[in-house]
C-alpha positions in Angstrom: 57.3 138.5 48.9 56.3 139.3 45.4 58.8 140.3 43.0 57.5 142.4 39.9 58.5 140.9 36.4 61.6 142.8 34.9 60.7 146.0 32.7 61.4 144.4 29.0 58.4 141.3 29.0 59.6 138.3 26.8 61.9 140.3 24.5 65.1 139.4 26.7 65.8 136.7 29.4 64.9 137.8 32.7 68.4 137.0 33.8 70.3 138.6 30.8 68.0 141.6 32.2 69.1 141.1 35.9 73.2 141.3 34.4 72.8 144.0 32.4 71.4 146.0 35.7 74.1 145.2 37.6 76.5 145.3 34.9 75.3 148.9 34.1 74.8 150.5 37.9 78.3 149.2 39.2 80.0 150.4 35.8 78.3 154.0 36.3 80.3 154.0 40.1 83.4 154.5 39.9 82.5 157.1 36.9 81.3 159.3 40.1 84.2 158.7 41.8 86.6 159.7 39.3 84.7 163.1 39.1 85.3 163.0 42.9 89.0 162.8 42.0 88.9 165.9 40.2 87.0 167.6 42.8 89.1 166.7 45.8 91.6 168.9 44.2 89.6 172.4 45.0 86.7 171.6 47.4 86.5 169.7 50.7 85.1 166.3 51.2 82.3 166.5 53.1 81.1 169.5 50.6 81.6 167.4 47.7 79.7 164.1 49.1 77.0 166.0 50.6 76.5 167.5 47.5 76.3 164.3 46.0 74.0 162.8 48.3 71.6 166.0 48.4 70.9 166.0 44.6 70.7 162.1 44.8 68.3 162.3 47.5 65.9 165.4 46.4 65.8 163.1 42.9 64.6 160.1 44.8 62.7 161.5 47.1 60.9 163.4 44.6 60.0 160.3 42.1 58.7 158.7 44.9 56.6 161.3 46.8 54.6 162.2 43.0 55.3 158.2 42.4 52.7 155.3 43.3 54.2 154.8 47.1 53.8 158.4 48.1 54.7 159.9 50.6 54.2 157.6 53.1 57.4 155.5 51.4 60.1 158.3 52.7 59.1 157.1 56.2 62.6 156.2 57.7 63.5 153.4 59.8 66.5 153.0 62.3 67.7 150.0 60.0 67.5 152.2 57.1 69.3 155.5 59.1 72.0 152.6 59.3 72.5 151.7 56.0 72.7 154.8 54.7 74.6 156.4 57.4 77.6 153.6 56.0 77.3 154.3 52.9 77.8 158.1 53.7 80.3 157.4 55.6 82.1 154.8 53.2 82.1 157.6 50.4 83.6 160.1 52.8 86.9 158.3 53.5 87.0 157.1 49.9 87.0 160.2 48.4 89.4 161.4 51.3 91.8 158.4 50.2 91.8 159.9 47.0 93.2 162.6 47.6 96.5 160.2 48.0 95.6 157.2 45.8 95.2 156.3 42.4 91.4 156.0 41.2 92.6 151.7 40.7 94.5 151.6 44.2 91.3 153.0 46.2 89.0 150.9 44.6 90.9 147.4 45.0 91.0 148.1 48.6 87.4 149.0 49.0 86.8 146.1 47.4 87.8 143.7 50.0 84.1 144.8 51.4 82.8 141.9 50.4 85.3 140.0 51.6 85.2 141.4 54.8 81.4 140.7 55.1 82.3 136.8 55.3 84.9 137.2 57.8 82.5 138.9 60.2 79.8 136.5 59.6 82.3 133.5 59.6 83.0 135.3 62.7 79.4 135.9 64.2 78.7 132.5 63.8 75.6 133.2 61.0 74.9 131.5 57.9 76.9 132.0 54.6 80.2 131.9 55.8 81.4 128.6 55.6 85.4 127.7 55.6 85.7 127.6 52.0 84.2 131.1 52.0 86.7 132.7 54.5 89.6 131.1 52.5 88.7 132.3 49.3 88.3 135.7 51.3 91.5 135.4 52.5 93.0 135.1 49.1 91.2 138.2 47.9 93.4 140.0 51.1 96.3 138.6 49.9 95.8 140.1 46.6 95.6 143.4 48.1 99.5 142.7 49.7 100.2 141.3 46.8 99.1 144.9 44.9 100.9 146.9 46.7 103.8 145.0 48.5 105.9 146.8 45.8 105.1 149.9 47.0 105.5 150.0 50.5 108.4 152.4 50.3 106.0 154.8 48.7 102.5 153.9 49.6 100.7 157.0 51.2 99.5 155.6 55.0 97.0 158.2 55.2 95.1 157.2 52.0 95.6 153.5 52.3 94.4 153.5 56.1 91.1 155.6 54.5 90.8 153.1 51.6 90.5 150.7 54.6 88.1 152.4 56.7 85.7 153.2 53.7 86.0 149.3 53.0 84.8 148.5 56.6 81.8 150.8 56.0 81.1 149.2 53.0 81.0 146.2 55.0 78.8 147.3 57.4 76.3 149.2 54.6 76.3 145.1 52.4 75.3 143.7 56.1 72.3 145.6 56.4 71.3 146.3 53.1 70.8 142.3 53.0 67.8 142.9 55.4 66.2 146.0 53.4 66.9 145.1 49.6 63.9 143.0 48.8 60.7 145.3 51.1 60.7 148.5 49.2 60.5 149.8 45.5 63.9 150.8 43.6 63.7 154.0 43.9 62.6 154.0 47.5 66.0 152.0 48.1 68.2 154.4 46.6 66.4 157.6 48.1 66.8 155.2 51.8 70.7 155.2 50.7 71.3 158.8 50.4 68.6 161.0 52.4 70.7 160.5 55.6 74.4 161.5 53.7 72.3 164.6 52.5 71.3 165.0 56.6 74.5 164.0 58.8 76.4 165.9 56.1 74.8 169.5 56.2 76.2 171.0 58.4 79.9 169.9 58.2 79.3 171.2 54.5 78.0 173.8 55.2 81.2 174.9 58.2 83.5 174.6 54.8 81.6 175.4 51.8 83.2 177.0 49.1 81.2 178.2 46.1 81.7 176.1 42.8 82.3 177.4 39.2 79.8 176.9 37.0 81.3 174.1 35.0 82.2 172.7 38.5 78.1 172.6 39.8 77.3 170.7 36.9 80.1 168.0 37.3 78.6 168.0 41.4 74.9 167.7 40.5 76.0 165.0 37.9 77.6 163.2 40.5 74.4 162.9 42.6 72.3 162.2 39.7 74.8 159.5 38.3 74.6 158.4 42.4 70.9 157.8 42.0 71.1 156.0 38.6 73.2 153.8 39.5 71.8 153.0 42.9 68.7 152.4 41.8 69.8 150.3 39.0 71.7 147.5 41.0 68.9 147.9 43.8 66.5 146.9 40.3 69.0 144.0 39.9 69.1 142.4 43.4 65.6 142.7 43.5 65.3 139.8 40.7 65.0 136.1 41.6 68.6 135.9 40.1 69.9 138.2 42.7 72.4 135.3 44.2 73.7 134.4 40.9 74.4 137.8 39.2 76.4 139.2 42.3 79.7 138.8 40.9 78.7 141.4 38.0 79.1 143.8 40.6 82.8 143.4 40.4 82.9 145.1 36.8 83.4 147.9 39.2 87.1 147.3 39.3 88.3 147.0 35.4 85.8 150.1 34.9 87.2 152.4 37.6 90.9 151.6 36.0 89.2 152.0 32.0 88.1 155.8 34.0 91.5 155.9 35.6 93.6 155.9 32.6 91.0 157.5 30.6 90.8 160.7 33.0 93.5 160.9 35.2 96.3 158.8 32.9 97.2 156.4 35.3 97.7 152.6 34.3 97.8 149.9 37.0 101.6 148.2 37.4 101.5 144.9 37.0 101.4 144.4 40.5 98.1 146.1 40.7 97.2 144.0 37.8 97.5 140.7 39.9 96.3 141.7 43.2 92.9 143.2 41.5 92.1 139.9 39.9 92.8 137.8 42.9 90.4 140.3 44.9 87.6 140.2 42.0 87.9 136.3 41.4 87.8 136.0 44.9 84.7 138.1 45.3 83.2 136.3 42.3 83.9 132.8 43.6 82.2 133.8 47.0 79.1 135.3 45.6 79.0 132.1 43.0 79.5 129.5 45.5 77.1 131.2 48.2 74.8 132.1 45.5 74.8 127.8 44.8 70.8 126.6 44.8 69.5 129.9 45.9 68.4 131.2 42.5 65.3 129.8 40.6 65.9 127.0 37.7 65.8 127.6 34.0 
């Protein structure tokens, strides 16, 4: 497979390139989760994601159709139906478990995604998932206990079991995405990931649609248009030969969702919280580094 050179020539390394894509989609995603936050309050779920998904995948869609692929590149695939059918579903139970949780809390357990995708390979018997790769996963689960041990007394069951399941289908959207990253365009990718949230979604939007304020349409079709940007840039990341080695950018995701948190919302992670997110994020980031070991190109 041939992978195109990055967009800015000789003026900056192709891996400082690679980083600041990643760095930049998975900092733009828990910004549209936070605006989730504040729309959980009046609107239903499903209206709110399917919203999301609809303006993210008319966007996409619409690039590529008048782009150089045309058309004929909006062809789904079963694999493809899949992924994105995860990721819809992922989103739906996160933004339910927000309803509940803190913007930090949700995300440190969604995060254990990655963690999970080990175990099941470690599991499965398939390549990447050696011992020291399940332990280190394991540490990143203890973090989560760790988080929210404290808690327990308090901890809301419904959001945390939620937080879970959204963390599974993230799971299950990282398994297959590793067979579909690489064979299409950018844009192609991130109109793949949401066309079949805008489908499944219809009609249970539709069943309890309630009609937005104006200010509240514009912080919706933001949403799906910040969905698309960032999509599209970490697909433009993993698409690099340095897609092994820059993984554990992804896990700015965390620190940025509780910057938004406190920001927005004025909630500041305990201590406890604290620790448990850094033992899931260095656990992540030790996993991605040491399966990401002789798999990217040399200087």
């Amino acid at each position: 497979m041939k992978i195109r050179a990055h967009p800015f020539g000789n003026l900056v390394p192709p891996v400082a390139t690679a980083v600041a894509l990643m760095v930049a989609g998975s900092a733009l995603a828990p910004l549209i989760d936070a605006a989730g936050k504040k729309m959980v309050a009046s609107y239903a779920v499903f209206q709110i994601v399917w919203i999301r998904y609809a303006v993210h995948a008319f966007t996409t869609g619409t690039l590529t159709a008048v782009g150089r692929q045309g058309v004929e590149a909006l062809k789904p695939t079963k694999v493809q139906l899949l992924r994105g059918a995860a990721q819809f579903g992922s989103t739906l139970f996160f933004m339910a478990a927000l309803r509940t949780l803190s913007l930090t809390s949700a995300l440190v357990i969604v995060f254990l995604a990655p963690l999970i995708v080990v175990i099941v390979r470690s599991a499965l018997g398939l390549a990447g998932a050696d011992r020291r790769s399940v332990l280190i996963a394991a540490l990143g689960a203890l973090g989560v206990l760790f988080a929210y041990a404290p808690q327990l007394t308090s901890f809301q069951p419904i959001g945390g079991l939620c937080a879970i399941v959204a963390a599974i289908l993230l799971a299950l959207y990282f398994l297959v995405t590793g067979h579909v990253a690489a064979t299409s365009g950018s844009i192609v990718n991130s109109f793949h990931t949401a066309w079949p949230g805008a489908v499944l979604g219809a009609p249970f939007a539709l069943i309890s649609f309630a009609n937005p304020t104006a200010p509240d349409w514009l912080i919706l079709i933001g949403m799906g248009l910040t969905s698309a940007l960032s999509h599209f840039l970490v697909s433009a990341a993993m698409r690099t030969p340095f897609s092994s080695s820059i993984a554990p950018a992804a896990y700015v995701e965390v620190p940025a969702g509780a910057f938004y948190a406190a920001l927005l919302f004025g909630h500041y992670p305990t201590p406890s919280e604290i620790i448990g997110g850094v033992m899931v994020v260095v656990a992540g980031m030790c996993i991605a580094l040491h399966l990401g070991r002789g798999k990217s190109p040399g200087p």
